[in-house]
C-alpha positions as CSV (number, residue, x, y, z in Angstrom):
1,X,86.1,-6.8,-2.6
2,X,85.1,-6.4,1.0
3,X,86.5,-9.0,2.1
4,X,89.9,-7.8,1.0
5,X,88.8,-4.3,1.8
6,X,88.2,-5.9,5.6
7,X,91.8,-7.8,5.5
8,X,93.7,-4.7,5.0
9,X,91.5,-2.7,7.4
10,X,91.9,-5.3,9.9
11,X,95.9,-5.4,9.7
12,X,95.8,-1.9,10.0
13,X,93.4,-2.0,13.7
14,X,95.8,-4.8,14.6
15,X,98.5,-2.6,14.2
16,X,97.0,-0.3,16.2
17,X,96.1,-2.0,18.6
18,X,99.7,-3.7,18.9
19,X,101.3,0.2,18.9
20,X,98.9,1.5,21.7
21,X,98.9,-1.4,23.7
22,X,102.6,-2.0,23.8
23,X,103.1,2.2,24.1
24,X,105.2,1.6,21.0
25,X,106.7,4.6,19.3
26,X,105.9,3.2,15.9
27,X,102.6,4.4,13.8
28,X,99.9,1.7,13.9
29,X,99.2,2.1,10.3
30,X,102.9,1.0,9.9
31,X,102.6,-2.3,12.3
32,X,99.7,-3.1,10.4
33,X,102.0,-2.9,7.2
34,X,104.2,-5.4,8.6
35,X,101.0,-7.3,9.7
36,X,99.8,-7.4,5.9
37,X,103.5,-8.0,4.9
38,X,103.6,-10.9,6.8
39,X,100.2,-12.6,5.6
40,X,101.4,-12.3,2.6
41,X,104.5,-14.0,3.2
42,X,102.7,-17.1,4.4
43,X,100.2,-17.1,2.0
44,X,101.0,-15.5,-1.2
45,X,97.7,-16.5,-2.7
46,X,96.6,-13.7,-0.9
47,X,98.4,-11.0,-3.6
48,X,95.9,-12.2,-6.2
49,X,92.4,-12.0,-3.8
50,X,93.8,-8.5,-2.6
51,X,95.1,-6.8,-6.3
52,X,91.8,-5.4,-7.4
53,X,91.0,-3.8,-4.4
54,X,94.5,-2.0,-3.9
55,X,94.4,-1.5,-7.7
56,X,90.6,1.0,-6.8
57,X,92.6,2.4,-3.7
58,X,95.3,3.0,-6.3
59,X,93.0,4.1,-8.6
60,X,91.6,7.0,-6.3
61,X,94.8,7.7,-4.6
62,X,94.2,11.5,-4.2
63,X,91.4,11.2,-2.4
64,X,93.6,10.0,0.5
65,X,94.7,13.6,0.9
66,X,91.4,15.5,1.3
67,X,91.3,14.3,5.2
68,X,95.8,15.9,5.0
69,X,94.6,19.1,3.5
70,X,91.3,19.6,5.6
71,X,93.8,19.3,8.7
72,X,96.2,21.7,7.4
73,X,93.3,24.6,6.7
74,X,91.9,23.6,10.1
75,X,94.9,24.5,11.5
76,X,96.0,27.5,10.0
77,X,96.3,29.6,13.1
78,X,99.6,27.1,13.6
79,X,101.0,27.5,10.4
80,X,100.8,31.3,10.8
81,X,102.7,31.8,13.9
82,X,105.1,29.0,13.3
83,X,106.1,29.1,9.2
84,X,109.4,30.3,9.6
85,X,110.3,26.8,11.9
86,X,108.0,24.8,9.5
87,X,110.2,25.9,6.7
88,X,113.5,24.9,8.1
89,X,112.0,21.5,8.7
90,X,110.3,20.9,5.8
91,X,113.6,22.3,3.9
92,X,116.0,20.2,5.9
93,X,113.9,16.9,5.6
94,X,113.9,17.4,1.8
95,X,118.0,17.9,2.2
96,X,118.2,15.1,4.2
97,X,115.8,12.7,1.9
98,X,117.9,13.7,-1.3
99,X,121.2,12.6,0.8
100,X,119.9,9.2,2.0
101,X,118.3,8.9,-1.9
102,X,121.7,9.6,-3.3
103,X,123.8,7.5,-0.7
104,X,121.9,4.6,-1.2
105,X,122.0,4.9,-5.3
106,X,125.7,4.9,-4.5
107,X,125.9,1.9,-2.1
108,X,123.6,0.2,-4.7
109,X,126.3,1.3,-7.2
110,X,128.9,-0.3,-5.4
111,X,127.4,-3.3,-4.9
112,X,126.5,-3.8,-8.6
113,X,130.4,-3.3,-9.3
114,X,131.4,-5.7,-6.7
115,X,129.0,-8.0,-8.3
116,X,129.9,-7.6,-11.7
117,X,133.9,-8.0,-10.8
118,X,133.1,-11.2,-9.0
119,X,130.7,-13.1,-11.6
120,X,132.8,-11.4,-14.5
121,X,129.2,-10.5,-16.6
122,X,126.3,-7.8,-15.9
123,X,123.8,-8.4,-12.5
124,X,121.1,-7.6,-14.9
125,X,122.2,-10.3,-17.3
126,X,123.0,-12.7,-14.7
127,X,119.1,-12.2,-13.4
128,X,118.1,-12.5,-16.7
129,X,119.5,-15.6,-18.1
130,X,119.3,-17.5,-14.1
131,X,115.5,-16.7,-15.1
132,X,115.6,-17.7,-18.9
133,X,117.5,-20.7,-18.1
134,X,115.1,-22.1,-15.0
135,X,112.5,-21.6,-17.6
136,X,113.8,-23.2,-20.1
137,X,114.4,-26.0,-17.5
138,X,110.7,-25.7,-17.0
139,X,110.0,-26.3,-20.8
140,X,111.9,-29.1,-21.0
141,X,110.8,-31.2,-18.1
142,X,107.0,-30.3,-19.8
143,X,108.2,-32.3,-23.0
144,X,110.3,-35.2,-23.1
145,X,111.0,-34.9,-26.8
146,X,113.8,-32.3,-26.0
147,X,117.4,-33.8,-25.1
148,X,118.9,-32.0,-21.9
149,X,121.3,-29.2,-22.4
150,X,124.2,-28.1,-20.4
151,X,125.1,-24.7,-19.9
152,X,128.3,-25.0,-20.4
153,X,128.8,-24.9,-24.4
154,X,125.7,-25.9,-25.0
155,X,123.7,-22.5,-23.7
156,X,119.9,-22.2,-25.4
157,X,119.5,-18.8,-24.6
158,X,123.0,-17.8,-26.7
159,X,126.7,-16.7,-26.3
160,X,126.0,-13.7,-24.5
161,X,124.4,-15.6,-21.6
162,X,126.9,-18.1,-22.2
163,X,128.9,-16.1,-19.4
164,X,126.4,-15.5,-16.4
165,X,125.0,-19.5,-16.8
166,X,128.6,-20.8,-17.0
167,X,129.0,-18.9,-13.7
168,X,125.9,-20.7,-11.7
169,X,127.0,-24.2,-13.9
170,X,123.7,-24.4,-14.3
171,X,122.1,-27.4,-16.1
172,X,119.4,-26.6,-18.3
């Protein structure tokens, strides 16, 4: 646990070290996201040696915001005399965060539709049965009892994946 404990503290100091040293206007926390983003990338054995760790963080999540609230009471003399500017931002950035929320839910929307006229079945069911049929694939390579199947007429996983696999001709 402290070795993982150390990996993600040193992504974040390398991340800071990268934002100060290059005068970035980017967080150093956030570099050291990308950082840890990328290490995983390369190595995704890493996810397992790092889950219980984040899964404690996790765990204990609200203790993160003592150190936020200590701030905010230690600066009260700032929130007095500027509330009223506080509240427009803090009310416009909500504003603003439910727009991009909604206009990406739509764009996602849209996508699904275009994606659903094109392979002429559900994206969900298209996931689904691309990821039944590789397993099934799987299965049958383990055992050489089984006679290959083709997708087309032939579908294991039923008629209504019959659709999405007959669109990827996949061979099971």
């Amino acid at each position: 646990m402290l070795q993982t404990l150390g990996l993600l503290l040193g992504c974040q100091l390398a991340g800071e070290f990268v934002a100060r040293g290059l005068g970035l206007p980017i967080p150093g926390p956030v570099l050291g996201l990308v950082i840890l983003l990328a290490a995983l990338a390369l190595k995704p054995s890493l996810t397992r040696a790092l889950r219980p760790t984040t899964q404690v963080i996790l765990a204990h999540l609200s203790l993160m915001f003592v150190p936020a609230g200590v701030g905010v009471i230690g600066n009260l003399e700032v929130l007095s005399s500027d509330w009223a500017r506080l509240l427009v931002v803090f009310t416009l950035s909500t504003i603003l965060s439910m727009l991009v929320t909604i206009a990406t839910y739509i764009a996602m929307k849209q996508l699904m539709y275009r994606l659903q006229n094109e392979w002429f079945c559900d994206p969900v069911e298209l996931l689904i049965s691309h990821t039944l049929a590789l397993a099934y694939s799987h299965n049958r390579r383990l055992s050489d009892r089984r006679k290959p199947y083709r997708a087309i007429g032939k579908s294991p996983l039923g008629p209504t994946h019959y659709c999405c696999l007959s669109c990827f001709s996949l061979q099971c």
